[in-house]
N, C-alpha and C positions, 0 to 999 in steps of 0.2 A: 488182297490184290498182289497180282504179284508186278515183275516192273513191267513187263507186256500188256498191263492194264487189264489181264484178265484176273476175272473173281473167282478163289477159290470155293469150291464148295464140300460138306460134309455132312454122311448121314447123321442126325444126334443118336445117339447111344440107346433112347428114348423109342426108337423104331425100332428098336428090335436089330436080327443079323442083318444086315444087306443080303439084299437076294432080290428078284425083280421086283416082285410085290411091294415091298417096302420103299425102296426107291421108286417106282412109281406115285405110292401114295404121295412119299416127301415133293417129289414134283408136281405135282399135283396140288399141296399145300402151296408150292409157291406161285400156282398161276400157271402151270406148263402141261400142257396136256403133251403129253410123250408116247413113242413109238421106242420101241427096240429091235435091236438089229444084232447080230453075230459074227461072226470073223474066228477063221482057225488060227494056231500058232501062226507066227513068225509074216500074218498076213501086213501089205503095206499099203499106206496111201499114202499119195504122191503132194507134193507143195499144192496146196490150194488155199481158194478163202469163199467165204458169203457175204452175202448182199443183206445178212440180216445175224439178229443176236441170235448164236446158238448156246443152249443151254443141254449139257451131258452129263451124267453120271456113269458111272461103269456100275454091275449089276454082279457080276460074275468073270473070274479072272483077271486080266490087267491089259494096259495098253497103255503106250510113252507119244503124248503129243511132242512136236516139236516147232517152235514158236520162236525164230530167228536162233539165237543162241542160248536158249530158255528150253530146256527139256522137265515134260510134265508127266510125271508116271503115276498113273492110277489104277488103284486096285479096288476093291469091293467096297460101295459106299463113299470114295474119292469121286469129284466132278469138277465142273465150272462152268463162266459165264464166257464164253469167246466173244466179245462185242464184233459187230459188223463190218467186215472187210479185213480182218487180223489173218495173214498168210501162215497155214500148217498142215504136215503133213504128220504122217502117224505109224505105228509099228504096234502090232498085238504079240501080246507076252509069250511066255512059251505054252498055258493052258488054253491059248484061246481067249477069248473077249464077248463078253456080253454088255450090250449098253444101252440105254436108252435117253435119247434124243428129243427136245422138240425145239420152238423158237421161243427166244424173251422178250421183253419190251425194250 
């Protein structure tokens, strides 16, 4: 956890390289049927939040959430659990960002 209550997450080593496939699978292991999505370098989102748990891994490349004064940098195999209504916005690394997304419990 970190102190913004969200849950780290990580591929086990056990999966193989991170790459979609595999992150997939691992989410899938935990209960999250996932979609993936893209973004080039230097792409941004703006402050926002949900109305429900989001659960992300990055797939390919990197991306830096940003979570009040808490910044989250993830690269291949890195993820988390964003609990419901936690305001962030985000920045994709300089290769670009691939990630895949769905909802938790």
């Amino acid at each position: 956890m970190t102190g913004s209550g969200v849950e780290r997450l990580r591929l086990p080593a056990a999966a193989g390289a991170p790459d979609e496939a595999s992150v997939r699978t691992h989410l899938e292991a935990l209960g999250v049927r996932a979609h993936a999505w893209s973004n080039g370098p230097g792409d941004r989102y703006a402050a926002h939040e949900h109305g429900y748990v989001k659960v992300l891994m990055c797939a390919a490349g990197s991306i830096t959430f940003v979570l009040d004064d808490e910044r989250l940098v993830l690269s291949p195999g890195d993820g988390f659990v964003l609990p419901a209504g936690t305001r962030h916005a985000a920045e994709v690394g300089p290769e670009g960002v691939t990630c895949l997304e769905g909802r938790g419990r």
